[in-house]
N, C-alpha and C positions, 0 to 999 in steps of 0.2 A: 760690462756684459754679465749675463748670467753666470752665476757662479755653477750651476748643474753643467751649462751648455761647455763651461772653460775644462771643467774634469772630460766632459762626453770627447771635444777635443784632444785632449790630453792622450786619453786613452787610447783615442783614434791613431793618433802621432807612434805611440807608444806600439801598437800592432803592427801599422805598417812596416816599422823598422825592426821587427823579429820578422815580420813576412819574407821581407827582400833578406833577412839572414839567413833564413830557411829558404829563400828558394835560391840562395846561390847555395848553401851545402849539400842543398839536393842536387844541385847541376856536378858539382863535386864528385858527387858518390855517384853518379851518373857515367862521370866519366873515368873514375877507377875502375867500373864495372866492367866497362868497355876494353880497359888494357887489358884488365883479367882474363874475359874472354877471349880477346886476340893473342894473348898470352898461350891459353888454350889449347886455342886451334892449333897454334903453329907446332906447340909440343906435340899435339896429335899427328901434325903429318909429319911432321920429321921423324916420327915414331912410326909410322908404315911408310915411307921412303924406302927406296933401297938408295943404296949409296951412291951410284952412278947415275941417275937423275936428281937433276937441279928441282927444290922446291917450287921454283914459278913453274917449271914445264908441269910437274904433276897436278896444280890448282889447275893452269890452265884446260892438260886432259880431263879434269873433272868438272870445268865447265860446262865444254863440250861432250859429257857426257862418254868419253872415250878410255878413262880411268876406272880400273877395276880395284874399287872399293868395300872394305869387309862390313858387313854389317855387325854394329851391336848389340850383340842380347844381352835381356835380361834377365836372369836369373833367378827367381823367386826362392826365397829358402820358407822353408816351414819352419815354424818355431817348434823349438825342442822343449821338453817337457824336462824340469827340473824330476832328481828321483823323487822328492819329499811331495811334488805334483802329483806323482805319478801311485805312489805310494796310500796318499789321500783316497783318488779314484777309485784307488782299488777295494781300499777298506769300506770305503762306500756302497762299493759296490755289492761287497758282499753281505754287507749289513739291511740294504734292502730286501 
């Protein structure tokens, strides 16, 4: 056979078996992802539980829509100006 065609093989060979490595580590990280999340959530609602409801009744009332749920906000901070920023500005400023 071609000696060009036995490398292009070769190489072919050599792809596919990092392909199927990568796509099982991706299936991997896929599904770490998934416990994390589920991980998550479940801290979250245990975390606005109150103690005398069972975690399935509360999923359940917020199924149905009957679970009163806090909303999360967020926050925005401004960034703070370092003094040696602010100090710069200023001298700018007045130099103009």
């Amino acid at each position: 056979m071609n000696p060009k065609l036995n490398k292009v093989n070769a190489e072919i060979e050599k792809m596919e078996a990092r392909l199927v490595e990568t796509q099982a580590a991706l299936k991997d990280l896929r599904a770490e992802k998934k416990q994390l999340e589920d991980l998550e959530i479940v801290k979250t609602i245990r975390a606005m539980k109150s103690t005398d409801m069972d975690v399935m009744e509360l999923i359940k009332m917020m199924q149905e829509g009957r679970a009163n749920v806090p909303a999360f906000s967020v926050v925005e901070e401004k960034p703070q100006m370092s003094a040696s920023v602010y100090k710069k500005e200023s001298e700018d400023d007045e130099n103009e």
